[in-house]
C-alpha positions in Angstrom: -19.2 -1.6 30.7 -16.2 -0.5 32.4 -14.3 -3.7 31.8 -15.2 -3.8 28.4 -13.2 0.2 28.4 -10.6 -1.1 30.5 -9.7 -3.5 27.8 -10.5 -1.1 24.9 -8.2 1.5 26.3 -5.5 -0.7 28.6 -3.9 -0.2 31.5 -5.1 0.6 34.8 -5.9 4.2 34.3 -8.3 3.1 31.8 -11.5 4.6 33.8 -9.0 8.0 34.0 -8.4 8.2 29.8 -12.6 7.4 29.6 -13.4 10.3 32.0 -11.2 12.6 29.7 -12.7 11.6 26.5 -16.2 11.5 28.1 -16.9 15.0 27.3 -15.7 14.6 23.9 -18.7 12.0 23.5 -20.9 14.1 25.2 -20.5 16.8 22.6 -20.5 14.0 19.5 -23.8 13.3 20.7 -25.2 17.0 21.0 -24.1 17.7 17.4 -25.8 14.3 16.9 -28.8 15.8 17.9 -28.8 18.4 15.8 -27.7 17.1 12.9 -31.1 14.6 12.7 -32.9 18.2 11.6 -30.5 18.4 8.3 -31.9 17.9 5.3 -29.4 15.0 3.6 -27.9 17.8 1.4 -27.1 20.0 4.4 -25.5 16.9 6.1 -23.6 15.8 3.3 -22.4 19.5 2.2 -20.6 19.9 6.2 -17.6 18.0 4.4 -17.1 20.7 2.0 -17.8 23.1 5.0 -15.1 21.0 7.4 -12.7 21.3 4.2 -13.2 24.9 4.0 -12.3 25.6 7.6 -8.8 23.7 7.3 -8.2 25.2 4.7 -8.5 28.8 6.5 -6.5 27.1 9.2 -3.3 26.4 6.8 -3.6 29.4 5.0 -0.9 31.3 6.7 1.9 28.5 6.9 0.7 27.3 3.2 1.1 31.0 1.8 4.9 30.7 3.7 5.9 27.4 2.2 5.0 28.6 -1.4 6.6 31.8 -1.0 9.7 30.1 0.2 9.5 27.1 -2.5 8.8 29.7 -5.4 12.4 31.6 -3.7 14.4 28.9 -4.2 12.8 27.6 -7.3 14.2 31.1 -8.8 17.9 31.2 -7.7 19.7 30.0 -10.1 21.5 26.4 -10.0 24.6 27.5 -9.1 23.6 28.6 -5.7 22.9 25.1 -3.9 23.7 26.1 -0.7 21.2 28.7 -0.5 18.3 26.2 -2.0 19.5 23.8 0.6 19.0 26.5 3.5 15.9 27.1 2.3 14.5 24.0 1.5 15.5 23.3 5.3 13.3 25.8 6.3 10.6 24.5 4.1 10.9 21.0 5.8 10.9 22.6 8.9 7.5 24.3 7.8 5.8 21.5 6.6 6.2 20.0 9.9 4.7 22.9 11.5 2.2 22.1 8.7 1.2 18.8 10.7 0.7 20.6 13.9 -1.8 23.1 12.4 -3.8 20.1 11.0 -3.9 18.4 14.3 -5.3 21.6 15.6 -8.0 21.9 13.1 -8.9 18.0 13.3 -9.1 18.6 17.2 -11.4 21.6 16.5 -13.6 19.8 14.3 -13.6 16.1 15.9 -16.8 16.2 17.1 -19.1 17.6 14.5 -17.4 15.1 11.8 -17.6 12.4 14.2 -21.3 13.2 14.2 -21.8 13.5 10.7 -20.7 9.8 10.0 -23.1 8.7 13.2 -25.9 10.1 11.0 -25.0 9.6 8.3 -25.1 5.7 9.3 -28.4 6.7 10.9 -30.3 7.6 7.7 -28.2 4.3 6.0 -30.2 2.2 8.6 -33.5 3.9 8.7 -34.1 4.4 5.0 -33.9 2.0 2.4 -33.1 4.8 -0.2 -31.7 8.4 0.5 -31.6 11.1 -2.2 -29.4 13.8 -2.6 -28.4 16.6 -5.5 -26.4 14.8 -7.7 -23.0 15.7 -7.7 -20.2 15.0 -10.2 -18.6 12.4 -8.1 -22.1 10.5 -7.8 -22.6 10.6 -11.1 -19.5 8.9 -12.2 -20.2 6.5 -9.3 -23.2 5.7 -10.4 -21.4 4.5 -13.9 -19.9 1.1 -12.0 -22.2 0.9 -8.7 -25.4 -0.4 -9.3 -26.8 0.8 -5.8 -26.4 4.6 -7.0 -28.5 5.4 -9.5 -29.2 9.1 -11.1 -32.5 10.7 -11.8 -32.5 14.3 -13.1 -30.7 16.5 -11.0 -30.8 13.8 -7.6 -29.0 11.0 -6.7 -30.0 8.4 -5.1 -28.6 6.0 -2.9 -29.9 2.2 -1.5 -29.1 1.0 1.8 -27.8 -2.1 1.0 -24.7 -3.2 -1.7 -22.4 -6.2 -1.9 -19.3 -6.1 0.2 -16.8 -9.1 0.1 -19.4 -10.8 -2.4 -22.2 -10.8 -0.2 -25.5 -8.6 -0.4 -25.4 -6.1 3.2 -28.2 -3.7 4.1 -26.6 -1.2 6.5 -28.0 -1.8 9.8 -25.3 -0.1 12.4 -25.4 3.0 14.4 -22.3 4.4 16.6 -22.9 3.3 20.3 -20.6 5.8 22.4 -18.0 3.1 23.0 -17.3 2.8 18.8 -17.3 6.7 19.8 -14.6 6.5 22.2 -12.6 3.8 20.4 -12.4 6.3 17.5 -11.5 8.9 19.3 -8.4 6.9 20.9 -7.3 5.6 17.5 -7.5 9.6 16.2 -5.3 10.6 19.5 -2.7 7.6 17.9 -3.6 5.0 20.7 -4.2 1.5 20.4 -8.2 0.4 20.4 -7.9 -3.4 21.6 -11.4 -4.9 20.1 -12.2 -8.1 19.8 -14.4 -9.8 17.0 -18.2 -8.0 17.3 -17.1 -4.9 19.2 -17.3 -3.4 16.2 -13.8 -2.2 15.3 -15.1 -2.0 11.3 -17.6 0.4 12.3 -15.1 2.5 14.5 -12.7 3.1 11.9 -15.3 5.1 10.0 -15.0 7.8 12.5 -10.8 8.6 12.2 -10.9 7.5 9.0 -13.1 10.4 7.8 -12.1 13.0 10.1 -8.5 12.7 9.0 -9.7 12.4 5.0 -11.5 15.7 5.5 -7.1 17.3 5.6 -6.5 15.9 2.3 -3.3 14.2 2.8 -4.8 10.8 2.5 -6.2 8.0 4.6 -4.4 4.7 4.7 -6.8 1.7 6.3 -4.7 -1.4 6.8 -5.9 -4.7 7.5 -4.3 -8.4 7.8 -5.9 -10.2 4.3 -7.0 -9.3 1.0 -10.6 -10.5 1.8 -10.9 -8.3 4.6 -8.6 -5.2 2.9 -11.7 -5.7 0.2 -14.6 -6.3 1.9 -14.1 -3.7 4.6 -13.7 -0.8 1.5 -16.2 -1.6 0.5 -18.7 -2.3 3.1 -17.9 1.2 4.7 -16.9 2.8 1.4 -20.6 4.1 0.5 -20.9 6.0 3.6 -17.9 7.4 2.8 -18.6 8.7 -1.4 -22.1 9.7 -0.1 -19.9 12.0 2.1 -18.2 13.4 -0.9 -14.9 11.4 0.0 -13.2 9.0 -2.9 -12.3 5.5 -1.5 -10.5 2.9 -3.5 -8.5 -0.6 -2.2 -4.8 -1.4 -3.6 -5.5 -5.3 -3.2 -7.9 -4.7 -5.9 -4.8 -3.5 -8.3 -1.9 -4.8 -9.8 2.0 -3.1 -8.3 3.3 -1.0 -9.9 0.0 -0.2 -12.2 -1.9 3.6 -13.1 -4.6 2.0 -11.4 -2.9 1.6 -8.2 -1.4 4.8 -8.0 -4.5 6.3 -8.5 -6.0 3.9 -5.7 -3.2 5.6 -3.8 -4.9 9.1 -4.6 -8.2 8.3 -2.9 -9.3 10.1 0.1 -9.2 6.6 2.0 -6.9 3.5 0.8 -7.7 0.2 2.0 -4.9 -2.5 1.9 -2.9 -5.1 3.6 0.0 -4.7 5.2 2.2 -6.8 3.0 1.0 -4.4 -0.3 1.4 -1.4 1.9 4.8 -2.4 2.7 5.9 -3.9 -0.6 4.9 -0.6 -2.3 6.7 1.3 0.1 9.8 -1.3 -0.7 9.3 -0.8 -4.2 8.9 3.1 -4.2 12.5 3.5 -2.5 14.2 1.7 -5.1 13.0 3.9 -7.7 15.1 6.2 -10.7 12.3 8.9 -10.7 9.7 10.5 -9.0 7.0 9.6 -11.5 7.4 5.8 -11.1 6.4 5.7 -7.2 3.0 4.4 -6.4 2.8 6.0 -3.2 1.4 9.6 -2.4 
């Protein structure tokens, strides 16, 4: 076991990083616990509650950086200099903006990391879960056949087609997938190699750092897996309350990619990611980027 976290985290203070994040496991697993209790409304609704308590956290600097945008926005045109000063000031808030969002991730790491553990819990151990029917189920359940709406209640199977292939969700977190999601949220490198499980651990950042708003961006190495991957993780996801879309599955330059773009979580290759990025720099406008 500790060879296999050697490897995952690299280096020969490997068993010192493991012993720092051990605690943070420890307290994934309590929430874990508790969390089994929920009724699958009360799970899924502790996105909106983890939304709701970033949103306190930025409320202060967000409140400063409007105030300071609507100031500049009202001086007239002739006085550049001053806009420039204070749109300085404005990008110097907006990376204080980061900071704060780091700090309310950090705070919240482990209840969301336990939320998508149970979440894949009730995906393995129920062929069917049912939920109040929200607006974003129902227009899911318009082009996914696995969601279906009766009444008031959703109603979601375990299994769906994912890279053209019929899956029934069958994993659970074990607390290595924990700490290998907790390295890539701290912006380190998870080496894993094939069936370690590296599809499964990206669920964990991936939602935590959706929960901000700002956007997810999950990049992999070829349009089958780009694909696939979104949608073999993307149900846990929407049944979460989160939007998750793939670029590969769009045209450049294309509404439908932008909007892609405008998901909670965007899967892609590399070469799209980049391309767009290419693209979106050689623009004449604003409105004809792709790109968040």
């Amino acid at each position: 076991m500790l060879k296999f976290l050697g490897k995952l985290l690299g280096g020969n203070k490997s068993e010192k990083d493991v012993a720092q994040i051990k605690p943070i496991v420890e307290k994934i697993n309590g929430f874990y616990q508790q969390y089994q209790s929920f009724t699958n409304d009360e799970l899924r609704n502790k996105t909106i509650e983890f939304k709701q308590r970033i949103k306190e956290h930025l409320k202060e600097i967000d409140d400063e950086i409007a105030a300071k945008q609507t100031e500049a926005e009202d001086l007239p045109a002739s006085d550049i200099h001053v806009k420039d000063e204070i749109y300085k000031v404005v990008d110097t808030l907006k990376k204080d903006r980061d900071k704060k969002i780091e700090e309310a991730l950090k705070d919240i790491q482990a209840e969301a990391f336990a939320v998508v553990k149970e979440t894949a819990h009730r995906f393995t151990t129920n062929t069917e879960l049912e939920v109040t029917a929200t607006q974003l189920d129902r227009d899911l359940s318009v082009r996914k056949d696995y969601i279906s709406i009766v009444g008031d209640k959703a109603i979601y199977k375990n299994s769906w087609t994912a890279g053209g292939n019929l899956i029934i969700w069958n994993m659970v977190h074990y607390d290595v997938q924990l700490i290998g999601g907790s390295v890539l949220h701290n912006g380190k490198i998870a080496e894993m190699s094939t069936g370690e499980g590296k599809t499964l651990v990206s669920t964990l950042p991936a939602y935590l750092n959706a929960l901000a708003g700002e956007g997810v961006h999950i990049v992999t190495v070829n349009d089958y897996l780009a694909r696939r991957d979104g949608e073999w993780n993307g149900t846990l996801f929407e049944w979460l309350g989160l939007t998750v879309d793939c670029i590969d599955k769009h045209e450049p330059n294309t509404e439908a990619r932008r909007n892609a773009y405008l998901a909670d979580i965007t899967y892609g290759t590399n070469n799209e990611f980049g391309f767009d990025y290419l693209r979106d720099n050689m623009v004449h406008t604003p409105d004809e980027m792709v790109q968040r």
